[in-house]
LUMBA-77001 format. One record per residue: residue in three letters; x, y, z of N, C-alpha, C in turn. Coordinates in steps of 0.2 Angstrom, whole numbers, padded with zeros to 4 digits, always signed. Example, Ala and Ser with C-alpha at 12.3 -4.5 7.8 and 13.67 -1.06 7.14 Angstrom:
# LUMBA-77001
ALA+0066-0028+0039+0062-0022+0039+0066-0016+0039;SER+0064-0011+0035+0068-0005+0036+0064+0000+0039;
This chain:
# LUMBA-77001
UNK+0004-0006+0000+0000+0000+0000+0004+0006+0000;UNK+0003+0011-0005+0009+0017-0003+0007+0022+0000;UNK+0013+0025+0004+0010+0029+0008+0003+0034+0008;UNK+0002+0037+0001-0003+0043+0001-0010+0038+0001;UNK-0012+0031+0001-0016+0026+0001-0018+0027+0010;UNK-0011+0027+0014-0012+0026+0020-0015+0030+0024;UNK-0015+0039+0020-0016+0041+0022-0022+0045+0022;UNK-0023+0041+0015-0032+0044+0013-0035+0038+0017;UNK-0034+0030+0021-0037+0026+0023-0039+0031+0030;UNK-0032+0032+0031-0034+0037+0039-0040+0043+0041;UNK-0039+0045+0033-0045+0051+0033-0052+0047+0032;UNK-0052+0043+0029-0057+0040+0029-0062+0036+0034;UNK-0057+0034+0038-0059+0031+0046-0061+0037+0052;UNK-0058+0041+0051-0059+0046+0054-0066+0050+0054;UNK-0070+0051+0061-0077+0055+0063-0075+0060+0066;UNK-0082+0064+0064-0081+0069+0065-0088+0072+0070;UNK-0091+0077+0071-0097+0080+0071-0100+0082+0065;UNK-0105+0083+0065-0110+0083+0058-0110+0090+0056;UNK-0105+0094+0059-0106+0101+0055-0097+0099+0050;UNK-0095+0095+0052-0086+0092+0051-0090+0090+0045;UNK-0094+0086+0046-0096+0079+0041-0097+0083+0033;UNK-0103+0088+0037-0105+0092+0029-0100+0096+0025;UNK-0094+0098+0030-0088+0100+0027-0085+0093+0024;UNK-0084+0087+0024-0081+0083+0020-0086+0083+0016;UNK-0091+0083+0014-0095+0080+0010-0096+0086+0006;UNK-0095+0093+0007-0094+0097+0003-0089+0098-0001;UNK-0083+0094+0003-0077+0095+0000-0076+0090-0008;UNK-0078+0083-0005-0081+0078-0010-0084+0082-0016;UNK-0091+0088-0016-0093+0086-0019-0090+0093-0025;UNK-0086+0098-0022-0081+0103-0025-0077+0100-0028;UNK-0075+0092-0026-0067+0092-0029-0071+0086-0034;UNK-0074+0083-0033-0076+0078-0040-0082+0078-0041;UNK-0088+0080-0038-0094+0078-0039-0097+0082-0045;UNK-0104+0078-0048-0108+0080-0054-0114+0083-0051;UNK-0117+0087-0051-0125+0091-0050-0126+0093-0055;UNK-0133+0088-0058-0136+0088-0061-0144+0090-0059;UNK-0148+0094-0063-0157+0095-0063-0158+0093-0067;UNK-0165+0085-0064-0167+0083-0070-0174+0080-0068;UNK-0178+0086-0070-0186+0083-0067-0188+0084-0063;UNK-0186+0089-0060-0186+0093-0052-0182+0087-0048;UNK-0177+0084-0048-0174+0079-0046-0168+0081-0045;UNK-0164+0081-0043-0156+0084-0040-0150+0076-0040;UNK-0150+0073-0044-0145+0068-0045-0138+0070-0046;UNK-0134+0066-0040-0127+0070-0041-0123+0061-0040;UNK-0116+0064-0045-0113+0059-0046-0106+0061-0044;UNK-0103+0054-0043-0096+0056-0040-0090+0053-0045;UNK-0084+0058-0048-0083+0056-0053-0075+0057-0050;UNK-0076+0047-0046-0067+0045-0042-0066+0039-0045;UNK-0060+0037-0044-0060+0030-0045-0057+0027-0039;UNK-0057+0033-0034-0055+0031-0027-0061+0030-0022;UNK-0062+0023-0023-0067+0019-0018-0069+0022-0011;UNK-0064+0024-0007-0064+0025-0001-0066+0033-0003;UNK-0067+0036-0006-0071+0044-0009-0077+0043-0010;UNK-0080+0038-0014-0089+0035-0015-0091+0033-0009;UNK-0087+0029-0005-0088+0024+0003-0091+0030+0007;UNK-0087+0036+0007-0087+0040+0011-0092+0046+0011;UNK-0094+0048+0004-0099+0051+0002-0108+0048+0005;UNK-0106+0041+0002-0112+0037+0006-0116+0037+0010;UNK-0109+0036+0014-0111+0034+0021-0112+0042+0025;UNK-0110+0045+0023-0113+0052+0027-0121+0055+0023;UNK-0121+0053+0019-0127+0056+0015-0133+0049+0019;UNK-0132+0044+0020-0134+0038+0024-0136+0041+0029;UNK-0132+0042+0033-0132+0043+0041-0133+0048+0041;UNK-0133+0056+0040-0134+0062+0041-0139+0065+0036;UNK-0143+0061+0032-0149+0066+0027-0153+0061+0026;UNK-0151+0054+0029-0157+0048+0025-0156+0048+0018;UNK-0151+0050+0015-0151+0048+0008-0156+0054+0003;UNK-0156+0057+0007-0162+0064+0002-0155+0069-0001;UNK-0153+0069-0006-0151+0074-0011-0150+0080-0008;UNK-0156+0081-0010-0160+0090-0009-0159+0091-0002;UNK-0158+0088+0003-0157+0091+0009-0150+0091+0012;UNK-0145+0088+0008-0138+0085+0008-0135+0093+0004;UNK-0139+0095-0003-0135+0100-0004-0138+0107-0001;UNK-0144+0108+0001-0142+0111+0004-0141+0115+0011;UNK-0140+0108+0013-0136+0109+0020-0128+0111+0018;UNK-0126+0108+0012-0119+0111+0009-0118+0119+0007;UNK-0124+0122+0005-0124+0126+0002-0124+0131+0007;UNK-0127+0132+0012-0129+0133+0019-0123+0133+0023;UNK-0120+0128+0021-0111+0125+0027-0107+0133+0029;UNK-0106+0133+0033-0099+0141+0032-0095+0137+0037;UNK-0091+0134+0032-0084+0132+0035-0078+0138+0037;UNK-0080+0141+0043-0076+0143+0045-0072+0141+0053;UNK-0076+0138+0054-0073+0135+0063-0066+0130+0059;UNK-0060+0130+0064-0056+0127+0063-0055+0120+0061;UNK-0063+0118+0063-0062+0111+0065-0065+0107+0059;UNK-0068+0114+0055-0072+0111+0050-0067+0114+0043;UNK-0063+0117+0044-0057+0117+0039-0053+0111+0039;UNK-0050+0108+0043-0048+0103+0044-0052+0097+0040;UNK-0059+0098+0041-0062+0092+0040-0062+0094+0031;UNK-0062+0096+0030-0064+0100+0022-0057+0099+0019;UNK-0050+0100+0021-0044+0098+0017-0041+0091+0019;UNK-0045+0087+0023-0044+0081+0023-0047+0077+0017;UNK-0055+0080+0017-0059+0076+0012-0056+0080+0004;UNK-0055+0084+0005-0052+0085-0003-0047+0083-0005;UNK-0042+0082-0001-0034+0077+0000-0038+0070-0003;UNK-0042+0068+0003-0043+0061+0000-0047+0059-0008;UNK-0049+0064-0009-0051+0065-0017-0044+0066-0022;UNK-0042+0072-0021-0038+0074-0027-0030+0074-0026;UNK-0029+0073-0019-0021+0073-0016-0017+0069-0018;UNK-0011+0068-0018-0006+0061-0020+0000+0067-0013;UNK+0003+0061-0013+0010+0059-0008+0016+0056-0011;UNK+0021+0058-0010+0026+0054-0009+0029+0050-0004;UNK+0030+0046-0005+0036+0041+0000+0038+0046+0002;UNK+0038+0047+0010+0044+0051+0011+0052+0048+0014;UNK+0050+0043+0011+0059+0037+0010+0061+0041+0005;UNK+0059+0041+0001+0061+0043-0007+0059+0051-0007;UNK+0055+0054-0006+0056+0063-0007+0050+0066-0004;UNK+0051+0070-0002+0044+0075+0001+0040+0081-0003;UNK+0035+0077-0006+0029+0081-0010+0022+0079-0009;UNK+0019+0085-0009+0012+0084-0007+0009+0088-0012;UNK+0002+0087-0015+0000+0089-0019-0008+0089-0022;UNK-0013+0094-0021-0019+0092-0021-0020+0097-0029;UNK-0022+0093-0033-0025+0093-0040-0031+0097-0040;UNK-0034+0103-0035-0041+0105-0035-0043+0108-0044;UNK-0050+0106-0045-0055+0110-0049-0052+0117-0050;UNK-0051+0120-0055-0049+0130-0057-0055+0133-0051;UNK-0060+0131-0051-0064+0137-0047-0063+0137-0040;UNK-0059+0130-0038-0059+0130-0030-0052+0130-0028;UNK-0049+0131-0032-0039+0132-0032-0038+0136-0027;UNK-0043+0144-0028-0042+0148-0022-0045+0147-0015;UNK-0048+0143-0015-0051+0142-0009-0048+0137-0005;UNK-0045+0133-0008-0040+0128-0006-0036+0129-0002;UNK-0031+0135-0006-0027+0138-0005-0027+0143+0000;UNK-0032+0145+0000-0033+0152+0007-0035+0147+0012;UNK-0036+0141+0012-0038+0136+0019-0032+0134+0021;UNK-0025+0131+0016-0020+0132+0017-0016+0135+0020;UNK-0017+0141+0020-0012+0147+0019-0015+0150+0028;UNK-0022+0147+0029-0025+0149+0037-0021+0144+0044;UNK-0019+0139+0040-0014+0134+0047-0006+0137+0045;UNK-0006+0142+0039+0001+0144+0039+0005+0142+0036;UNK+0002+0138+0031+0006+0134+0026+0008+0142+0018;UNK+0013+0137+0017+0014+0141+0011+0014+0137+0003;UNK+0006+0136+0000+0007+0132-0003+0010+0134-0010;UNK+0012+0132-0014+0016+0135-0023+0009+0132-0027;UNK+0005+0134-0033+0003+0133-0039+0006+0132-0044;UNK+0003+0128-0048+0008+0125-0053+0002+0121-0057;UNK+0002+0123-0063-0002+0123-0070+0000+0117-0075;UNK-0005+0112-0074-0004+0105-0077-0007+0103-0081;UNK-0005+0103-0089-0013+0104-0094-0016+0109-0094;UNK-0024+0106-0093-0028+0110-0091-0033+0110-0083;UNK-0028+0108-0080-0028+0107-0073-0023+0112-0068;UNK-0024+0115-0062-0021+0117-0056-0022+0115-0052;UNK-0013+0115-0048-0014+0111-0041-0009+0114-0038;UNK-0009+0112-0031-0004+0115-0025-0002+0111-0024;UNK+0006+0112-0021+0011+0107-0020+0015+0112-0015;UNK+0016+0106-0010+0023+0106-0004+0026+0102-0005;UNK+0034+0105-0003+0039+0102-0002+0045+0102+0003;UNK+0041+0105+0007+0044+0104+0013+0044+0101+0021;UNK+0048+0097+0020+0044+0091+0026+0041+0095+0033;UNK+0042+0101+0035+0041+0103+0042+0033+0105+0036;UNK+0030+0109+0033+0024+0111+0031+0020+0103+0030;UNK+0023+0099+0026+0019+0091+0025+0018+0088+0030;UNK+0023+0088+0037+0018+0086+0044+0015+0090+0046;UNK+0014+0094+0045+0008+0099+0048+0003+0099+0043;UNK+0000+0097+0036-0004+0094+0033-0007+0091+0036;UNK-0002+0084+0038-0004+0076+0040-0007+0079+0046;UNK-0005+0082+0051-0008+0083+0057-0016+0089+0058;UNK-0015+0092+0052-0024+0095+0050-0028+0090+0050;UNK-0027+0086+0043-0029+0081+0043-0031+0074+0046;UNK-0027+0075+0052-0029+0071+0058-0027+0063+0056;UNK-0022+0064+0052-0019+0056+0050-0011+0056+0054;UNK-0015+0055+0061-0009+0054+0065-0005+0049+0063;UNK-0008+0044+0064-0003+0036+0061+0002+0039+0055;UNK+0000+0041+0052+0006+0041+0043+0010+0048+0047;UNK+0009+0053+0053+0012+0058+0053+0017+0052+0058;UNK+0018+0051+0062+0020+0048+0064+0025+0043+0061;UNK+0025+0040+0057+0028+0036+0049+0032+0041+0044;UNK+0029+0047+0044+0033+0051+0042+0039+0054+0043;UNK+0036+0057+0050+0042+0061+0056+0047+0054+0057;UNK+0046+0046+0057+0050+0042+0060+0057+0042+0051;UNK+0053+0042+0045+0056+0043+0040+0063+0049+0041;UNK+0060+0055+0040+0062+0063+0042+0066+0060+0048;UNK+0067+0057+0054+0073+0057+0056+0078+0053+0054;UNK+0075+0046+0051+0081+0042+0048+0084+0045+0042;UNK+0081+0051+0040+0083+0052+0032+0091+0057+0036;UNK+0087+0062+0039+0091+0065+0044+0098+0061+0049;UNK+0097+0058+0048+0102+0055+0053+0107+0053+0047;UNK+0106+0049+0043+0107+0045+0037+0113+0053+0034;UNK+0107+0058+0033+0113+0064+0031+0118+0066+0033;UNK+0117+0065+0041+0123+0068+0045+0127+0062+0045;UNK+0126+0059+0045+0131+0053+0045+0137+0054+0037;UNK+0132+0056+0032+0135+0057+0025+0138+0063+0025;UNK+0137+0068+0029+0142+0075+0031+0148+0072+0034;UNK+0146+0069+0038+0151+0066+0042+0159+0064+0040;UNK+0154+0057+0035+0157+0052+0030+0162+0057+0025;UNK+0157+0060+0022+0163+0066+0017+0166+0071+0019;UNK+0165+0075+0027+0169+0078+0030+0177+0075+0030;UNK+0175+0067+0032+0180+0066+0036+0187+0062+0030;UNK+0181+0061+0023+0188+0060+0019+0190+0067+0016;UNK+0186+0072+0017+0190+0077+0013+0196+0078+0017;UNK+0194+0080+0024+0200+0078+0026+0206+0073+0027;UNK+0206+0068+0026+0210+0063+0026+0214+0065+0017;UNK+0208+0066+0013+0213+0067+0008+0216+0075+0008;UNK+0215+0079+0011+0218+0087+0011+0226+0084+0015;UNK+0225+0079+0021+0231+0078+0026+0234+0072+0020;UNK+0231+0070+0018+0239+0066+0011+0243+0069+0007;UNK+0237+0076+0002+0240+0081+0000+0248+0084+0002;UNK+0246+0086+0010+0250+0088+0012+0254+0087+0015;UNK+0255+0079+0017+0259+0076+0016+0265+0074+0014;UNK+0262+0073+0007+0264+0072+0001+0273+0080-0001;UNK+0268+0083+0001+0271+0090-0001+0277+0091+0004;UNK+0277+0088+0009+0281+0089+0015+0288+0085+0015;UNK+0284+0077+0013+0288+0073+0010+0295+0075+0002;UNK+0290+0076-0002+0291+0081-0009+0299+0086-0005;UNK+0296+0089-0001+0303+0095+0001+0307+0093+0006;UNK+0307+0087+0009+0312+0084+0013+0319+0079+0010;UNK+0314+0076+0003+0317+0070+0001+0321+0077-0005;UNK+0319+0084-0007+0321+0089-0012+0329+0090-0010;UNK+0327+0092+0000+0332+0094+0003+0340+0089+0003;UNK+0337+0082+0004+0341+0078+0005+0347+0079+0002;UNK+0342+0077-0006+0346+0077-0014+0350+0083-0014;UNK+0347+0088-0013+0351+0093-0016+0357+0096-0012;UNK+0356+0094-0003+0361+0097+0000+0362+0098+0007;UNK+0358+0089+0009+0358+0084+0013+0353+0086+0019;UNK+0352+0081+0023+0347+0084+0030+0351+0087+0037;UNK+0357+0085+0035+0363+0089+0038+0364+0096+0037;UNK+0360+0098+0033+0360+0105+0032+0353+0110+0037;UNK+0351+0105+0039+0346+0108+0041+0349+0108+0050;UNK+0343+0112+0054+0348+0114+0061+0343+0107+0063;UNK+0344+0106+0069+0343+0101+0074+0335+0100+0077;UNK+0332+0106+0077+0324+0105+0078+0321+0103+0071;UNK+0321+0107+0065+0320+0105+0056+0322+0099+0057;UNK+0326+0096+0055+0331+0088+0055+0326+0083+0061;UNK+0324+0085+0066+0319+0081+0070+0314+0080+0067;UNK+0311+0085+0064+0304+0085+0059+0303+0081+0052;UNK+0308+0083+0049+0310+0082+0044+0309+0074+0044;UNK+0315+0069+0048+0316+0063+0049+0312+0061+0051;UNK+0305+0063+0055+0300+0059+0061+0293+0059+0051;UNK+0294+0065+0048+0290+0064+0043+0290+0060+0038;UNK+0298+0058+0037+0299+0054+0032+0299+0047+0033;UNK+0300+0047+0039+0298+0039+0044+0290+0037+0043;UNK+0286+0043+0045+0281+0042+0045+0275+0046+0043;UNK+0274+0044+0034+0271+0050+0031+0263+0052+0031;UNK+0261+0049+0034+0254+0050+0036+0252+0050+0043;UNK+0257+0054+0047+0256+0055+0054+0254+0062+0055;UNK+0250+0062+0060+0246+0068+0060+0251+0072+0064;UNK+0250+0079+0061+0256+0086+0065+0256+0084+0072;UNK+0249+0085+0074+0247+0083+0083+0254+0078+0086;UNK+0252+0074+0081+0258+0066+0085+0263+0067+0084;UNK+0268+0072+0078+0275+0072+0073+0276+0076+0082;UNK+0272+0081+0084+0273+0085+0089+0276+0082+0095;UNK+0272+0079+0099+0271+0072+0103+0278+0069+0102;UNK+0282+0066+0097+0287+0061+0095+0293+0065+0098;UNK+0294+0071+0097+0300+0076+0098+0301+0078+0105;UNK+0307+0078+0105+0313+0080+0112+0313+0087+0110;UNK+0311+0091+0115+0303+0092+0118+0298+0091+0115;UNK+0291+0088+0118+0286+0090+0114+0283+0096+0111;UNK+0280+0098+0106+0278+0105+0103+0271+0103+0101;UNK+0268+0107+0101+0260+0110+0098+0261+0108+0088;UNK+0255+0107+0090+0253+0105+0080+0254+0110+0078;UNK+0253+0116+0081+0257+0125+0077+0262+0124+0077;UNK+0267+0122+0082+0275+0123+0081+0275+0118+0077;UNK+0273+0111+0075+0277+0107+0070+0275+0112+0062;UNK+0269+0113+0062+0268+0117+0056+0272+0120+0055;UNK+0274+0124+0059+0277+0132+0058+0284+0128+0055;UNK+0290+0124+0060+0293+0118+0056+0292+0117+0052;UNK+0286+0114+0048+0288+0112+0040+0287+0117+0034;UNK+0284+0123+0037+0284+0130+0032+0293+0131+0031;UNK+0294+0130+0038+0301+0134+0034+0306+0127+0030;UNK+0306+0122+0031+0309+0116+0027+0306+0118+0020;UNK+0300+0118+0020+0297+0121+0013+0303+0127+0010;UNK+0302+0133+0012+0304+0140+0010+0313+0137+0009;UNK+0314+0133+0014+0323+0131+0012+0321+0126+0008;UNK+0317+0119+0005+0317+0117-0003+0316+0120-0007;UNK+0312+0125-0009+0311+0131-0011+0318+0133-0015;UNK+0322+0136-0008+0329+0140-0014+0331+0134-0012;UNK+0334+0129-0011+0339+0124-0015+0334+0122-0022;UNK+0329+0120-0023+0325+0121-0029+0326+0126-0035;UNK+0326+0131-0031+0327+0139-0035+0337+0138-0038;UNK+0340+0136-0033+0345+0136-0034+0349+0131-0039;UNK+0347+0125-0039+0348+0120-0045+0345+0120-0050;UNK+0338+0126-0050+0337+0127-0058+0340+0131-0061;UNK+0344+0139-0058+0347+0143-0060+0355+0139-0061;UNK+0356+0137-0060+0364+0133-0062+0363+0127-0067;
């Protein structure tokens, strides 16, 4: 079952009060219904292929109107969905109609597909929990979309599908952890490859020195470093520190191999010019 299925099952299970109800069965009938006059007759059709959207239409028009039409709309017509409680209930039942989900294993997007005449209205019920929904123009359809997991749990939790908010948020932290883990992970080879680099480079002007004009040439604190580096060329400064009669701070061995640098340098300088 995928997520946006689990989500519309939870809206579906969910009761309400009967001025809530009329707000779902409004919403239902703004986001797919047919109202037709035919005979002095009022037959409305629902045009889903999500079951749990007819299921749910029924059963309220059942149990709240005896199945009378004409008294179902207009108690809808009448509805003023403006109590909080009856917004909620009204962007649940239109989620369950026109909405889709993603996995939020795989990405965080929400999105309800409304009717052109009820886009605004969506939208301003959206925009009253403090959401910031985007439009986006599909054919000859508009719909809203979020993509931000902190706004799409607050969706979930309008809508009162604790369960999948729940499954979400546990996703949202695995994903989150999984990231840090991956900052971590490539933090910590960039560094390991920056400290081979340089290394490498240290090594480069010890083995430079050697050649050109031996380690003997160097004074007695240099010649410590130099040696302890060539012994062991992936040793971190911290430790090259640590090994030395006396021990020195990771700034002092640096500052040491700047200047063994600066002295391969001119013997470098000086072998090319000869």
């Amino acid at each position: 079952m995928s997520f946006s299925l689990k989500v519309k099952k939870e809206i579906f299970e969910s009761q309400g009060p009967r001025h809530c109800k009329i707000a779902e069965i409004s919403a239902i009938i703004d986001m797919c219904g047919i109202v037709s006059h035919h005979d002095g007759r009022v037959p409305i059709s629902i045009k889903s292929e999500n079951t749990l959207v007819n299921n749910k239409f029924f059963q309220i028009l059942q149990e709240n109107f005896n199945k009378d039409y004409a008294n179902m709309l207009l108690a809808c017509k009448s509805a003023n969905i403006k109590s909080e409680c009856c917004k909620r209930a009204y962007i649940g039942a239109a989620f369950m109609c026109v909405g889709t989900m993603a996995d939020p294993k795989k990405a965080y997007h929400l999105e309800i597909i409304a009717p052109p005449k009820h886009i605004d209205e969506m939208r301003r019920l959206l925009i009253f929990f403090g959401l910031s929904p985007k439009i986006h123009s599909r054919k000859s359809s508009q719909l809203l979309y979020l993509k931000e997991a902190e706004q799409i749990a607050t969706v979930l939790n309008i809508m009162g599908a604790h369960v999948a908010l729940m499954e979400f948020e546990n996703c949202r932290v695995d994903k989150d952890v999984n990231n840090d883990i991956n900052r971590v992970s490539n933090a910590a080879a960039a560094n390991e490859d920056k400290m081979i680099k340089a290394s490498a480079k240290h090594v480069t002007d010890i083995l430079d020195i050697q050649k050109l004009a031996g380690l003997g040439t160097l004074s007695d604190s240099l010649s410590q470093v130099a040696q302890i580096r060539l012994d062991n060329p992936l040793l971190s400064l911290e430790n090259i520190g640590k090994m030395l009669e006396p021990p020195i701070s990771k700034s002092g061995v640096n500052h040491r191999l700047k200047k063994i640098a600066k002295i391969a340098d001119k013997y470098r300088t000086e072998a090319y010019n000869d």
